[in-house]
N, C-alpha and C positions, 0 to 999 in steps of 0.2 A: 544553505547548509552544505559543507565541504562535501560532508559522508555520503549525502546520498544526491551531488552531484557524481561525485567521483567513483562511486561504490559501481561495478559492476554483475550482476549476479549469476555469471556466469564463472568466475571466481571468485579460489576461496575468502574466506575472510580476510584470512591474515596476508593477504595479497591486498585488498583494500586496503587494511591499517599500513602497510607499507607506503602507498599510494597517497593516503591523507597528512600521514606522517610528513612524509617527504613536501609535500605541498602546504602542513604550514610550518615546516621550519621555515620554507622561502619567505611565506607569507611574514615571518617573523613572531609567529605563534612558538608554542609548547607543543613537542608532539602529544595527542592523545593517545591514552593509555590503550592495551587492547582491547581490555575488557566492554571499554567505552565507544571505540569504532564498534566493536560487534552489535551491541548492543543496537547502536543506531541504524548498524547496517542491514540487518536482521528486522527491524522495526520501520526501514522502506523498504525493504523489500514484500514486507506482506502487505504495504499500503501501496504500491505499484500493482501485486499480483489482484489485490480486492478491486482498485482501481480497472483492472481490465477484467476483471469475470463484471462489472456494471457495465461495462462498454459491451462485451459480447450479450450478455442479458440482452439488456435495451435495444440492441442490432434483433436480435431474435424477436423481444415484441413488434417489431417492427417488418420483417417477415411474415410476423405468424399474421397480422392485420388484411393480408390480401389473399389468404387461407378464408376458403369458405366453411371448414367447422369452429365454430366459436372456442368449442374447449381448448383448439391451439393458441388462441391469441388469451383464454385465463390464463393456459397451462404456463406460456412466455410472460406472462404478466407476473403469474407468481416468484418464477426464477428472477426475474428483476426484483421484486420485493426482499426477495432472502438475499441476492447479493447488495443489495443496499446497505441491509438491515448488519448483514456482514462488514460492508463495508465503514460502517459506523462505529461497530464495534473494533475492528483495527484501530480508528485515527481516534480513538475515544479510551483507549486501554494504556495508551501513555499520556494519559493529561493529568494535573493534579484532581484527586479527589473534587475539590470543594470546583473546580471550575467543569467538570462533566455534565453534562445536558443531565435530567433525571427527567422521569414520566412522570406528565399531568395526573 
């Protein structure tokens, strides 16, 4: 995916769509429209940030494991469940309806 190779998020968007733009006229693409980088780029960037609130979670249960009161290693367990849980919900909020995982 162009967008969210090239996407930075530490700039604005429309510094992105400049960026993708430019790379696929080379490519010998159609630039995409803005609406459509933003879209996408806005759409990795919250699956990058879900992506690292699981990584710091999971670091944390992993900490809390050599803590002698157990409620630390629930309490990090729980934080990983909800950035999970989180994190599902990002890569699962742009897929078509009929292909979404749905609960047993």
């Amino acid at each position: 995916m162009l967008v969210g190779t090239l996407d930075d998020p530490e700039v604005p968007f429309a510094e992105t769509w400049r960026v993708v733009g430019k790379a696929a006229e080379e490519l010998g693409f159609t630039r995409p429209g803005y609406h459509l980088v933003r879209l996408l780029a806005r759409a990795e960037r919250l699956r990058r940030r879900a992506r690292t609130e699981v990584r710091q979670a999971a670091l944390g249960v992993l900490g809390a494991v050599g803590s002698p009161l157990a409620i630390e290693v629930r309490r990090a367990a729980e934080r990983w469940r909800e950035a999970r849980a989180h994190e599902k919900l990002v890569l699962e909020q742009h897929k078509p309806p009929s292909t979404r995982s749905r609960p047993p």
